[in-house]
Each structure stands twice: as C-alpha cells, then as structure tokens.
C-alpha positions, 0 to 999 in steps of 0.5 A: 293893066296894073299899076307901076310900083305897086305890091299885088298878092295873088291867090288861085283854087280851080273849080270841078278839079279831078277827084270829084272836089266841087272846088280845090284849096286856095293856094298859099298868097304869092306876092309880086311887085311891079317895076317902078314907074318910068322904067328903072334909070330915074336920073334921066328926063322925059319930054312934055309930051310924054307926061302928058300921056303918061299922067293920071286919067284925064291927060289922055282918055282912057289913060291908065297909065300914070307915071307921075311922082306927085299928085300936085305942083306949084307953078309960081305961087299958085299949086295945082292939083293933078288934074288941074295940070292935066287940063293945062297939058290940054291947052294949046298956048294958041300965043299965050306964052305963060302956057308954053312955059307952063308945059315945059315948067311942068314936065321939068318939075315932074322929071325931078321929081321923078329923079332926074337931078334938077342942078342944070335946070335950077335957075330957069325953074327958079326963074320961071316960078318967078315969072309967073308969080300969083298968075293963074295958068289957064285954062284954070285961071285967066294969066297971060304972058306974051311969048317974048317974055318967056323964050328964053326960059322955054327954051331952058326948060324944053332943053332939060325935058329933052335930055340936051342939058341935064342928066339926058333922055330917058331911053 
C-alpha cells in the first residue's frame, strides 16, 4: 500500500523482450503523487475512533495507514510523541475521566490539525488543556480526573469530532 500525500517515481524495463534482448531499456521515470491524506475535503471532523485506527503503526496492528498531520501534541502542559498517544488511544478509561477526555482531546487537535477550523471547539480545547495541566495522561504517567470534572468538556470536544458542532463529519 503506499502512503497518503507522497511523491513516487516509477520506472520499468522487461526481461527476455522479443528480438533476442536479455533485457530492455528502463523507461523514462513517471512521476505519481497520491491524494492527500483523509481524502480531499480537509474542513471537516473525524471521530476518536477513527484516528485511532488511522494513526501510525502501533494504534492498530498491522496499520499502515497513518493519517495523522503531526508526529506529537501537547495535552495540558506535557507533549507527546505519536506513539505516546497511540498507547493513550489504547487505554480503556476504565473510570478515569482524564483518559476519556484525553481521547476526544486527541482526535480534536488532530481534526485541526488536519484542517478542520477549530473555532467551535477553541474554548473547550483551551479549557481542557487547562484541566489537565502538568497531569500525566495514562498509560504514560499516572494522572487521574474523576468523570465528573470532565463531562462537560467530553461532551464539548465528542460533539466536534463528531461533526454535530464545527465544520461537520467527514464523509
């Protein structure tokens, strides 16, 4: 599979061609460039779940994939590498709310990054980054944040990703 947004050259010569040649000349060198990543309408949101599954290898198995714009983000105060944040897509919350809000945190700052215009969405992030401060999102560190303290950003930030505020989902 070859990778989104990226340049290939391709050249060709043939073994055993007619006429007795052992091989032929090499083509002239086609170049080929494939569509950009998510597709082409960039102002537009993508669920959790879906960044999930379309990030580097490591969020999924065997996922070759990756659509993401940025190879890190900062959640509160603290950046995280790719697969940092793959590792945080991969833990359940199991009651801990700064992991359900790290996951919508996540794909909303990926969206954006992506291209989808943030405006809806700029407080709650904002908010959110606030929350969460110097806390180090598990499984990379220990931070935790009852449920309570972050449903009205999860909701905030979920809506977004979801396309019911904002720019709307990706088709």
């Amino acid at each position: 599979q070859l990778d989104c947004d990226t340049q290939y050259a391709f050249r060709a010569f043939a073994h055993n061609v007619p006429g007795g040649l052992n091989r032929s000349d090499f083509t002239a060198t086609l170049f080929c460039t494939t569509d950009p990543c998510g597709g082409g309408d960039t102002n537009c949101t993508f669920t959790q779940g879906y960044w999930k599954t379309h990030g580097p290898e490591g969020c999924v198995t065997g996922n070759n994939t990756n659509q993401w714009a940025v190879n890190n983000l900062t959640l509160g105060t603290v950046n995280y590498t790719d697969l940092q944040l793959c590792s945080i897509f991969n833990t359940p919350s199991g009651g801990n709310g700064l992991i359900s809000l790290a996951h919508q945190l996540i794909a909303a700052k990926l969206n954006i990054a992506r291209g989808a215009d943030g405006s809806a969405v700029a407080q709650c992030i904002a908010d959110a980054d606030a929350l969460i401060g110097g806390s180090v999102i598990p499984p990379v560190g220990a931070g935790v944040l009852a449920p309570s303290a972050v449903s009205t950003l999860v909701t905030c930030l979920t809506d977004f990703n979801e396309g019911e505020t904002g720019p709307g989902h990706c088709e």
